[in-house]
NUSE-999285 format. One line per field, with one value per residue (C-alpha): residue number from 1; x, y, z. Coordinates in steps of 0.2 Angstrom, whole numbers, plus 5000, padded with zeros to 4 digits. Example, Ala and Ser with C-alpha at 12.3 -4.5 7.8 and 13.67 -1.06 7.14 Angstrom:
// NUSE-999285
i	[1:2] .
px	[5062:5068] .
py	[4978:4995] .
pz	[5039:5036] .
***
This chain:
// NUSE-999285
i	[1:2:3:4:5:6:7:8:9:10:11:12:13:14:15:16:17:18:19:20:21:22:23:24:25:26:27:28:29:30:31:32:33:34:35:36:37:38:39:40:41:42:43:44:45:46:47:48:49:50:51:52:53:54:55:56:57:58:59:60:61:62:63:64:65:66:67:68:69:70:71:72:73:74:75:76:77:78:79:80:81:82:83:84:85:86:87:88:89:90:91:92:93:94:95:96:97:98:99:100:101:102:103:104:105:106:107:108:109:110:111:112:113:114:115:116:117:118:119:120:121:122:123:124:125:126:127:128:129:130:131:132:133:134:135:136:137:138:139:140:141:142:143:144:145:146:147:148:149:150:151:152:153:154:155:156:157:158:159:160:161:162:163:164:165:166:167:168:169:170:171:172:173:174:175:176:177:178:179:180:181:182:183:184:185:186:187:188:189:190:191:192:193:194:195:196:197:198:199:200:201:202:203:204:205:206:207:208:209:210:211:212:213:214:215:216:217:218:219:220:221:222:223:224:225:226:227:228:229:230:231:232:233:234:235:236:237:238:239:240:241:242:243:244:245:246:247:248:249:250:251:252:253:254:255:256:257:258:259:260:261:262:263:264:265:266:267:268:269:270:271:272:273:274:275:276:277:278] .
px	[5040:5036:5052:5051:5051:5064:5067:5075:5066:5055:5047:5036:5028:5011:4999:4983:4978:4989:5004:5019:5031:5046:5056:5070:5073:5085:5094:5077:5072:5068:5061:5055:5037:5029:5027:5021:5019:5020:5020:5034:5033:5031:5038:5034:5042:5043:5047:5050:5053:5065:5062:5075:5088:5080:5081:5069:5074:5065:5068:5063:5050:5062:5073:5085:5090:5086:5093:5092:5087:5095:5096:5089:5103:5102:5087:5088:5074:5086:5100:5107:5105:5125:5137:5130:5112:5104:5086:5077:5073:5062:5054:5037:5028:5029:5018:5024:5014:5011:5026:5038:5040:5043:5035:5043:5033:5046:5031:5039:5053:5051:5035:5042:5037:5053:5050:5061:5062:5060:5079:5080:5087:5080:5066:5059:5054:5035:5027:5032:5027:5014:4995:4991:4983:5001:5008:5009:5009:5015:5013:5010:5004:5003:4992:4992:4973:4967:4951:4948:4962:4949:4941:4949:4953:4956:4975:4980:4984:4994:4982:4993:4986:4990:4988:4993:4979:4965:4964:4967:4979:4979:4994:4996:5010:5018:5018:5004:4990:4973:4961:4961:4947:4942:4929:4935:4944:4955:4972:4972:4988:4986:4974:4971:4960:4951:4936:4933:4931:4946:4952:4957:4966:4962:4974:4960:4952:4941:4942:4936:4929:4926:4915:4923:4917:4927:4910:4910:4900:4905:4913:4921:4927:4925:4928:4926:4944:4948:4965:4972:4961:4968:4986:4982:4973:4987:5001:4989:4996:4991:4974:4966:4959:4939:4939:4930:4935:4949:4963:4977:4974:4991:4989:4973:4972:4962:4964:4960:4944:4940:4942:4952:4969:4971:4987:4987:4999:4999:5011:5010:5005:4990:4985:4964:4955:4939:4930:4920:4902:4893] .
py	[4884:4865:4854:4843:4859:4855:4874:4884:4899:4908:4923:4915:4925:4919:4930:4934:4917:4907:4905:4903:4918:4919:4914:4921:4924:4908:4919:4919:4901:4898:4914:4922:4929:4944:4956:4972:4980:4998:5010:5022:5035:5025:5009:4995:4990:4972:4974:4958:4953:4937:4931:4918:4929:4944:4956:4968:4970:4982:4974:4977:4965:4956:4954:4965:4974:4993:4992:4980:4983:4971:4970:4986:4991:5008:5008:5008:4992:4980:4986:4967:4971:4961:4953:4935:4942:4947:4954:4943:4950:4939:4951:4946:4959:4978:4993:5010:5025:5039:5050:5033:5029:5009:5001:4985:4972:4958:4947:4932:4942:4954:4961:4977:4989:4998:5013:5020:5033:5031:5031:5016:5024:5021:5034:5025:5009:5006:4990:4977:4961:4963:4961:4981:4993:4999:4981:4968:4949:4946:4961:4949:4959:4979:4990:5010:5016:5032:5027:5042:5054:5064:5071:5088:5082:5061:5057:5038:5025:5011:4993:4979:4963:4957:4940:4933:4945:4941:4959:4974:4988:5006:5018:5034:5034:5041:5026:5031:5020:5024:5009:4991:4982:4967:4952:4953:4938:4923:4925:4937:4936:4949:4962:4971:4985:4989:5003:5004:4984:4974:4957:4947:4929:4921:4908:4898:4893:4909:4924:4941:4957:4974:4987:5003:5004:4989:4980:4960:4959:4940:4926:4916:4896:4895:4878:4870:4861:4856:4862:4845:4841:4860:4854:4837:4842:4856:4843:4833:4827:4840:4836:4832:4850:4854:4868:4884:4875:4885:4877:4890:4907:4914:4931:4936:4951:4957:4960:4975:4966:4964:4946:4938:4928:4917:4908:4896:4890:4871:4861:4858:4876:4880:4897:4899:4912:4918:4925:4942:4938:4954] .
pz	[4956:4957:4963:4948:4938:4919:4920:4933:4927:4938:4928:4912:4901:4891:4879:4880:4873:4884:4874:4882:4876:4885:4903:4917:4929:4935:4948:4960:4960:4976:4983:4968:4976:4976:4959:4955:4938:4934:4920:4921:4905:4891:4899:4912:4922:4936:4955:4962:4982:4981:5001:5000:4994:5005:4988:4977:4960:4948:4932:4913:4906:4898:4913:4912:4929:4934:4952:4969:4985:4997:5018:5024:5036:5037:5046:5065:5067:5058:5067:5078:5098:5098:5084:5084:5081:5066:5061:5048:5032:5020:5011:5002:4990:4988:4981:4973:4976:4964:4967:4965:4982:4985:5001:5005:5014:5026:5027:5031:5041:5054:5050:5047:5031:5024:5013:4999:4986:4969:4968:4981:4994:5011:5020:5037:5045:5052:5058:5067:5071:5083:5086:5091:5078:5072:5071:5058:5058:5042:5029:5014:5002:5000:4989:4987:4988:4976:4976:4986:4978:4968:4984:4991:5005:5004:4998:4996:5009:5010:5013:5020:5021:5039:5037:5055:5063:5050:5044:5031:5039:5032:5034:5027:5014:5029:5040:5051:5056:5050:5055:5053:5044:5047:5044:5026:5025:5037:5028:5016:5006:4992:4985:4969:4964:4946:4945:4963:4966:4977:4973:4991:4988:5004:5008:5017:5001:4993:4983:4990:4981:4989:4985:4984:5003:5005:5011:5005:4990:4983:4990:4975:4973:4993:4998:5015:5022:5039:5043:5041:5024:5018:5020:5012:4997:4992:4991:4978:4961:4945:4937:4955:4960:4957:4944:4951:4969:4977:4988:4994:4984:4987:4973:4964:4951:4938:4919:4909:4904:4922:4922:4937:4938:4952:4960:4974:4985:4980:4979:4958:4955:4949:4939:4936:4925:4930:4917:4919:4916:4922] .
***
């Protein structure tokens, strides 16, 4: 939320249209970050990371709280090596896999992925900030795979965008390793899936899609910065961005009609629609 912001509110709700609906969300100001949605029974429901106040909250649509995970100390990785110690916990975007568990990413923390039941209580640690194939530098964003689910023998993965080593990881929902892929992207920040094809916001100016191979198949709203350029134009007064040009794409998803939503990173917020053509 921008600084100059009339509203502490960090959750807005629009329609389809663009019409704005309702707001909350005052309590996360700050830190309010990453957000996944999920159908539970007949109901969705909101899991939000708050980095600044190092919480997840799985709340109603409407706000309303379910529960809160706060400062993993019951696992071993967080526990402080003396008293004047502690290990940071920033906590930037989580995924739920299909038997309810809750992978939590500390991207702008320790690197670490925390892993709960679907009753929040705590399971293990994995990751760690680090540049080997079981190590993370910053685990921004998180994604369960089942693309593969429908084969005997495949079951889903966890794909953690390891954005300080320019690559996907993939873990079993275990916390083992799997592979790394790489060349997809610079800094990818976040990824979404819909009928086999990835979304990737890439905070060095483009939007990504996979193939269900997760082969590159379209580069979208790329634009060419220098690193001191990029840093200039995101702090640039609203109106001023090239439309279809992209700056800092910070979270990218797509709709039930396939179209894609994209945030960036800059300084007086900016949400873009890209509308499915083909």
């Amino acid at each position: 939320m921008n600084a100059a912001s009339e509203s502490l509110d960090t959750m807005v709700v629009f329609d389809p249209q663009g019409k704005f609906v309702r707001s909350w969300g005052r309590q996360f100001k700050g830190g309010a970050h990453g957000l996944t949605i999920r159908q539970e029974g007949s109901e969705e429901f909101l899991y939000l990371c708050d980095y600044e106040h190092g919480i997840v909250t799985k709340r109603t649509l409407k706000g309303e709280e379910v529960f809160t995970l706060g400062y993993p100390a019951e696992s071993e990785a967080y526990k402080p090596k003396d008293k004047s110690s502690e290990v940071v916990y920033r906590p930037t975007n989580v995924a739920i896999a299909p038997n309810g568990d809750i992978y939590v990413g500390d991207g702008y923390g320790s690197s670490f992925i925390n892993q709960y039941n679907q009753k929040a209580e705590f399971i293990r640690t994995f990751g760690g900030l680090g540049k080997a194939d079981d190590q993370i530098d910053c685990p921004h964003g998180l994604w369960i795979d089942t693309r593969g689910s429908e084969a005997s023998n495949a079951t889903p993965l966890l794909v953690v965008t390891d954005r300080g080593n320019s690559r996907l990881q993939r873990f079993t929902l275990n916390g083992k390793h799997v592979d790394s892929i790489r060349g997809t992207s610079k800094m990818p920040c976040y990824l979404h899936e819909r009928n086999g094809d990835v979304v990737i916001a890439d905070l060095l100016s483009k939007v990504i899609i996979l193939d269900r191979k997760n082969n590159v198949v379209a580069t979208l709203g790329e634009s060419e910065y220098s690193r001191e350029d990029w840093s200039k134009v995101r702090n640039q007064s609203p109106g001023t961005f090239v439309p279809g040009r992209f700056v800092c794409p910070h979270g990218a998803c797509f709709d039930h009609e396939g179209n894609i939503f994209v945030v960036e990173w800059v300084e007086s917020g900016r949400v873009t629609k890209l509308r499915k053509v083909a």
